[in-house]
N, C-alpha and C positions, 0 to 999 in steps of 0.2 A: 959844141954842136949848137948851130940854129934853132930856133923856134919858130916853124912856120904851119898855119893853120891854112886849111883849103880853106875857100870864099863859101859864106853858109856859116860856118860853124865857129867862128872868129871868136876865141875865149870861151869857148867851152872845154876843147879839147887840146893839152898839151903834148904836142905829138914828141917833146923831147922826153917827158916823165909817162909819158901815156896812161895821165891821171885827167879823170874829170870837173870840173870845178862844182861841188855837186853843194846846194843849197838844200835846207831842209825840205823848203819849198821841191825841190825838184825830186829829194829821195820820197817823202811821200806822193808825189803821182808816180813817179817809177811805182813804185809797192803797191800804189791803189790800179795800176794799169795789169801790174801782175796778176793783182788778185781777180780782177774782171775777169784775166783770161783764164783765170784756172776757174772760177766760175760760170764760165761760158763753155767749157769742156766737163764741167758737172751737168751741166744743164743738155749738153747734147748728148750725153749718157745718157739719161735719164729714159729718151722716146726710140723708138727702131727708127734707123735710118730709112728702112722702107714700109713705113705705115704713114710718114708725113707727120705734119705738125699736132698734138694731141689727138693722133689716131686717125688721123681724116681721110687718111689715104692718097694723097694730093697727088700734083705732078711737079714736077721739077720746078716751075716758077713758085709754088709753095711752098715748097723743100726750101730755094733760096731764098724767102720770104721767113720763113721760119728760123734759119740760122739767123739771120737778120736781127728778129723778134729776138732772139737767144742773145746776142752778142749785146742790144742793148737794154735787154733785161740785168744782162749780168751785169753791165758797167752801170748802170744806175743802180744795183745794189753794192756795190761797192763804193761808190761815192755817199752812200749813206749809210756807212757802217759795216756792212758787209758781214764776213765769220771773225772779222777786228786781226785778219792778217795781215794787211797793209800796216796799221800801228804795229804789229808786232814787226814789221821788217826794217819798218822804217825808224823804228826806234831802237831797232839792232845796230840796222848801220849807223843811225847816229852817234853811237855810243863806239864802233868801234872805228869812228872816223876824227875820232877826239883824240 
């Protein structure tokens, strides 16, 4: 059976083994992007959907202004440490990819 990758994604994706060619580098941002997004679904827990952004009671352009603020809230804590999920995933998979 061939090996042939769509255009884009050339050496990433073995579509005969449908394994990823995954570098440390690349499991920690997978883990750090994960962790953002569960971060950023704590973070929109956190206020009512309909009182707006710390209560302000906005309208929809501040609703999506605030998801906004939320989403890179959360990925700048994550890129700086974050709840150290990301190392814990990222040093999962590294360990079970050896």
């Amino acid at each position: 059976m061939s090996s042939v990758n769509p255009p884009g994604i050339a050496g990433a994706v073995s579509l005969s083994t449908g394994t990823l060619a995954a570098t440390p580098a690349k499991i920690h941002d997978a883990a750090q992007q994960f962790e953002a997004l569960l971060l950023g679904q704590i973070l929109h827990s956190v206020h009512d959907g309909d009182s707006g952004w710390l209560g302000s009671g906005g309208d929809s352009s501040s609703g999506c202004a605030g998801d906004y603020a939320e989403q890179q809230l959360a990925a700048s804590i994550a890129q700086h440490g974050g709840l150290g999920l990301a190392k814990l995933i990222s040093d999962g998979l590294e360990r079970s990819g050896r």
